[in-house]
LUMVOVO-712595 format. One record per residue (C-alpha): residue number from 1; residue in one letter; z, y, x. Coordinates in Angstrom, 2 decimals. Each point is the difference from the previous one (the first is absolute). Example, Ala and Ser with C-alpha at 12.3 -4.5 7.8 and 13.67 -1.06 7.14 Angstrom:
2
- i, aa, zz, yy, xx
- 1, a, 7.80, -4.50, 12.30;
- 2, s, -0.66, 3.44, 1.37;
// end
This chain:
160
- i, aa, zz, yy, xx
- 1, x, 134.61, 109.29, 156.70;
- 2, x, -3.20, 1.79, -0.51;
- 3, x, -1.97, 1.89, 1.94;
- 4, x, -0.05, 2.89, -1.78;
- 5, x, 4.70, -0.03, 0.14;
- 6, x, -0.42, -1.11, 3.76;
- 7, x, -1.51, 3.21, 0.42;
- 8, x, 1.89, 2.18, -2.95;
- 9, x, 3.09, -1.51, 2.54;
- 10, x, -1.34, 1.04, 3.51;
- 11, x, -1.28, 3.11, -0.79;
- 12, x, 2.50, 2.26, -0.43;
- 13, x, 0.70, -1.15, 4.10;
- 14, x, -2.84, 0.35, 1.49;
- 15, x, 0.99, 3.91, 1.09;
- 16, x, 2.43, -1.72, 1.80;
- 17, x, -1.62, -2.74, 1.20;
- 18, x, -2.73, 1.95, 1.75;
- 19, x, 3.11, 2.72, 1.79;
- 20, x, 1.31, -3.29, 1.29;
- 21, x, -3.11, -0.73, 1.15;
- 22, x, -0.82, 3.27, 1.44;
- 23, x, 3.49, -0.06, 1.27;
- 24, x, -0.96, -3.33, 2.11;
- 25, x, -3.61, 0.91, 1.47;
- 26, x, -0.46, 3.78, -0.28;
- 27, x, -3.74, 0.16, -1.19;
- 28, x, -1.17, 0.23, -3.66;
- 29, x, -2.56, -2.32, -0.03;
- 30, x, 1.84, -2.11, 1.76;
- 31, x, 2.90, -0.12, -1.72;
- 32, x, -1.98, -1.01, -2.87;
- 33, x, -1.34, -2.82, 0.66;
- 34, x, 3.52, -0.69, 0.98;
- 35, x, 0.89, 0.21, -3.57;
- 36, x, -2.75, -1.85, -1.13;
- 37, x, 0.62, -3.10, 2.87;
- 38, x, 3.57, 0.21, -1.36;
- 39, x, -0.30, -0.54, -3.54;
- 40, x, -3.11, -2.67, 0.25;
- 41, x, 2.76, -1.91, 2.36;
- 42, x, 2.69, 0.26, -2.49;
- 43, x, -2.34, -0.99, -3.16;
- 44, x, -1.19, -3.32, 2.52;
- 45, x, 3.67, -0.98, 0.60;
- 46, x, 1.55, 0.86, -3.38;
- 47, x, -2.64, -0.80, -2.14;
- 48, x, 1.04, -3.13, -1.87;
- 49, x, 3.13, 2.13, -1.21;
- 50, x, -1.66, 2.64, -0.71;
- 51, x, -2.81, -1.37, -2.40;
- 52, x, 3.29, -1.93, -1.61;
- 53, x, 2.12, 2.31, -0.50;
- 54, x, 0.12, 2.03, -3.90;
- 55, x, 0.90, 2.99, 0.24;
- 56, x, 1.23, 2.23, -2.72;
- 57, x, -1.39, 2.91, 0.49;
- 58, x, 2.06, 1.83, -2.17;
- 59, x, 3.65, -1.29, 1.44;
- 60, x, -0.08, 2.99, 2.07;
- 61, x, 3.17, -1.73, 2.53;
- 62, x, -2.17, -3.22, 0.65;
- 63, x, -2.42, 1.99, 0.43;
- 64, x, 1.47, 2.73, 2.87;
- 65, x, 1.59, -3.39, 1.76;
- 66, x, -3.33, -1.70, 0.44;
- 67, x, -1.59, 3.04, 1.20;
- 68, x, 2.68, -0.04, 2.45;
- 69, x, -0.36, -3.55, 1.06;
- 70, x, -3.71, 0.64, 0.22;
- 71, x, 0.35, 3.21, 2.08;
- 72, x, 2.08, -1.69, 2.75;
- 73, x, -2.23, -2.30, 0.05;
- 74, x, -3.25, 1.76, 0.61;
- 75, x, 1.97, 2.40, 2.12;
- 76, x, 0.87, -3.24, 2.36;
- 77, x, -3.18, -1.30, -0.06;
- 78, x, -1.52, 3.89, 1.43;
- 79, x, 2.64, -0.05, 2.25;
- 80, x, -0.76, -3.21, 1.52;
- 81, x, -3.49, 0.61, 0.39;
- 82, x, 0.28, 3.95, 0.70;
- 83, x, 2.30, -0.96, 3.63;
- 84, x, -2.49, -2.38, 0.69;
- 85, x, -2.39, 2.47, -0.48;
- 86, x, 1.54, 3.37, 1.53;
- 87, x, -0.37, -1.87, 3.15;
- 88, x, -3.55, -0.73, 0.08;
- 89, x, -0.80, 3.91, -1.37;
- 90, x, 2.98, 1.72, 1.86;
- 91, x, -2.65, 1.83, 2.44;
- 92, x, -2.19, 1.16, -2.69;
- 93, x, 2.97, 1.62, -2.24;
- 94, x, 1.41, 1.42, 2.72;
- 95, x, -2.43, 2.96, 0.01;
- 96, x, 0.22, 1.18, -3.10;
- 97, x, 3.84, -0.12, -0.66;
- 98, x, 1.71, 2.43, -2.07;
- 99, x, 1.88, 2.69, 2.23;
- 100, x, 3.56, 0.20, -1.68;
- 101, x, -0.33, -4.37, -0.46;
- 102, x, -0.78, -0.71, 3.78;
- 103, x, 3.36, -1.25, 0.91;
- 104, x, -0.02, -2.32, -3.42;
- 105, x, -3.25, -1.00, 0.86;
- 106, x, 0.91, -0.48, 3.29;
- 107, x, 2.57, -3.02, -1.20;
- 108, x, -0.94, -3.44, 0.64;
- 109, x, -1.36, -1.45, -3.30;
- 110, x, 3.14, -1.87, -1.37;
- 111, x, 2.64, 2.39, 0.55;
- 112, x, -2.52, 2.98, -1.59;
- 113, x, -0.44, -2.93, -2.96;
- 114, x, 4.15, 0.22, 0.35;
- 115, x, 0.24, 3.40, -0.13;
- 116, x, -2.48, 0.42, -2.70;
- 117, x, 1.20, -2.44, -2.67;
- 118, x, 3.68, 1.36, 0.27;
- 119, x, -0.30, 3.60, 0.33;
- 120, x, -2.86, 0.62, -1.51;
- 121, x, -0.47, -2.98, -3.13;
- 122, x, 3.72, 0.11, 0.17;
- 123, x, -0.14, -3.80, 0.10;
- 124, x, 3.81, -1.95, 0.71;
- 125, x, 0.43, -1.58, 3.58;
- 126, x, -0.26, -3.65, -2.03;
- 127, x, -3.19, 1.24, -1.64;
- 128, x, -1.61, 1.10, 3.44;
- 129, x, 1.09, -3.35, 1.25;
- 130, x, -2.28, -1.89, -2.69;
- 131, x, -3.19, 2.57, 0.51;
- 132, x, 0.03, -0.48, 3.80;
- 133, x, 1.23, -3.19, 0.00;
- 134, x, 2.62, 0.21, 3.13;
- 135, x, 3.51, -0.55, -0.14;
- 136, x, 2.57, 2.88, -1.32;
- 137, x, 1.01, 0.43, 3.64;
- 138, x, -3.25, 0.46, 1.35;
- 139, x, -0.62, 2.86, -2.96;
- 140, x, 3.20, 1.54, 0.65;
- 141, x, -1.08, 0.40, 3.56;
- 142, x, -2.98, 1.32, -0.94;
- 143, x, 1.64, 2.46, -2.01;
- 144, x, 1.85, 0.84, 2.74;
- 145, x, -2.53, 0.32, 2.94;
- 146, x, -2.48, 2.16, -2.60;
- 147, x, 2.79, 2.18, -1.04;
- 148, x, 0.73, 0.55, 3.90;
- 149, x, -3.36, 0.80, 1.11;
- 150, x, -0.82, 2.07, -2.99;
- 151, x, 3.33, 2.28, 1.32;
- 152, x, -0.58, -0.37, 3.51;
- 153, x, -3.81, 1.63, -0.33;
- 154, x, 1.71, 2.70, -2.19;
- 155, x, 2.23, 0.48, 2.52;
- 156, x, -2.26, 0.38, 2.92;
- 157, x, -2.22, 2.43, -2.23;
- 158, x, 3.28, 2.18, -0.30;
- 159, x, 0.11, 0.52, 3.41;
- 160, x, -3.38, 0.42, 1.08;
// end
């Protein structure tokens, strides 16, 4: 594959790439350079299959399933490296959250991740499972504790 496809391929993702990112450490510039750690990690590791792969790009199916494949796997490297990272900037973010996104924000970093790829990239529990890299019961818990607290701060804000 050449440069120029590589690029024809990813794109069309980056919107989404950089909401994920934004999604995992609120701050623009930030975020980023999240996007840009993420894909210079995933063009390292898959980089012998990428410069031998041929891609046609006019079969439009092979095309939409590599772009796939490729997006879950930048989106795991950004993840990876964006929990890592939420931690070291956590007290810097924190000042300059969104209002109406505190309680998301407020989510420790894998279950917002969680949260974010299903509800949000409507992403399968299976695919979640290969972006973050934990097992399907560990996602489906975090599905579960995100979804609570998400309700629970609603809830409390009802009452207040």
């Amino acid at each position: 594959m050449k440069r120029k496809e590589f690029f024809q391929l990813v794109q069309p993702l980056t919107p989404k790439l950089y909401k994920f990112a934004y999604a995992m450490i609120p701050d623009d510039l930030q975020a980023e350079q999240l996007v840009i750690d993420g894909l210079n990690a995933f063009l390292l590791n898959e980089q012998k299959e990428i410069v031998g792969r041929e891609v046609d790009l006019e079969g439009n199916k092979d095309f939409q399933i590599l772009g796939r494949k490729y997006f879950k796997g930048i989106l795991a490297h950004i993840s990876s490296i964006g929990v890592r990272r939420s931690a070291q900037l956590s007290h810097q973010t924190k000042a300059g959250l969104p209002e109406n996104y505190k309680a998301f924000f407020a989510l420790e970093p894998k279950i917002r991740a969680a949260t974010y790829l299903r509800y949000i990239s409507q992403l399968s529990v299976d695919e979640i499972e290969d972006v973050l890299q934990i097992p399907r019961f560990e996602v489906i818990e975090k599905l579960h504790n995100g979804r609570f607290l998400l309700l629970n701060d609603l809830n409390k804000g009802m009452y207040l």
